[in-house]
N, C-alpha and C positions, 0 to 999 in steps of 0.2 A: 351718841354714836354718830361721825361722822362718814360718809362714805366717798369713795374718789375712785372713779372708773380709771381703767387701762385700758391701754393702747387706743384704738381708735372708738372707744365707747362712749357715751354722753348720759347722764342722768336727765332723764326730764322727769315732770309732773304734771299732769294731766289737768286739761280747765275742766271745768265745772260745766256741766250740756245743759244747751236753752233749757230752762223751764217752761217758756209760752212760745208760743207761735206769734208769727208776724201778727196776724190776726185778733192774736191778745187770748189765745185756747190753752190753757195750763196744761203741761203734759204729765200723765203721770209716771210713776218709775222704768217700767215696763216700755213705755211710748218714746222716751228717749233715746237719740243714735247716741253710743259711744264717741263718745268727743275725739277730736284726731288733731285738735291744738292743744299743744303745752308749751312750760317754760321750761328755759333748759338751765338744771340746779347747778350741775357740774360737767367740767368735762376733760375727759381724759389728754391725755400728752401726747399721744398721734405717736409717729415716728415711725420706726420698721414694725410691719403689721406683715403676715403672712409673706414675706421677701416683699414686701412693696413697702415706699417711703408713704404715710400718709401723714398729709399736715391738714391740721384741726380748723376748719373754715366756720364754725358756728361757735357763739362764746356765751358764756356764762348770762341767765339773763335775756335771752332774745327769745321769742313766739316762734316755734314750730309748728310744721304740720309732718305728720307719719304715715306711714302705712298703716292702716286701721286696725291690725292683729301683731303686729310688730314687737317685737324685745319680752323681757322677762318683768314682771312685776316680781316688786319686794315693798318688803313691808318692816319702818324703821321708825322705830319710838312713836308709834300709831299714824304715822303717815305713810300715804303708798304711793311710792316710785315707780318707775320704769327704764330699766337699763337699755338702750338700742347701741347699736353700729354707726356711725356718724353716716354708712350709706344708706341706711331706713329713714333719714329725713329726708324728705320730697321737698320742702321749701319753708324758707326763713318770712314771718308775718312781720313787716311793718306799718 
C-alpha cells in the first residue's frame, strides 16, 4: 500500500531517539524524549489549501524537525507514519 498526502500535507517518519547519553549512559524505553526529527517519505501537491495558494517548500527525502505532538500517526504494512501540515515543520536538518 502506497500512501500520497493532499493538499498541503507531508508524510514523514520519525528517527529512532538516542539510546545513550553523551556520556555514553544507555537510556532505557521510558528515559527517552520522543524524537522530533524525521524524514520526509512523501509530499503532498500544495496548491489551493483553505482559499490560500500554498506551494510545497520541503521535498521528498530531507531531515525535519516538528512540533513534538504534532499530526496523525498511521500505521502502513507495519511501519508508522505521521501525516503533519507542511506548517508543523519548524525547520529543514542539513
Amino acid at each position: 500500500m502506497k500512501l500520497m498526502p493532499l493538499g498541503d500535507r507531508v508524510i514523514i517518519k520519525m528517527m529512532e531517539a538516542e539510546e545513550k547519553t553523551k556520556g555514553g549512559l544507555i537510556l532505557t524505553g521510558s528515559a527517552k524524549e520522543k524524537p522530533e526529527v524525521a524524514e520526509v517519505i512523501e509530499v503532498g501537491p500544495g496548491g489551493l489549501v483553505d482559499g490560500k495558494e500554498v506551494k510545497m517548500t520541503v521535498k521528498k527525502g530531507q531531515k525535519v524537525i516538528t512540533s513534538k505532538y504534532s499530526g496523525t500517526e498511521v500505521k502502513v504494512d507495519g511501519e508508522e507514519y505521521t501525516i503533519v501540515r507542511q506548517g508543523d515543520i519548524l525547520a529543514v536538518v542539513e
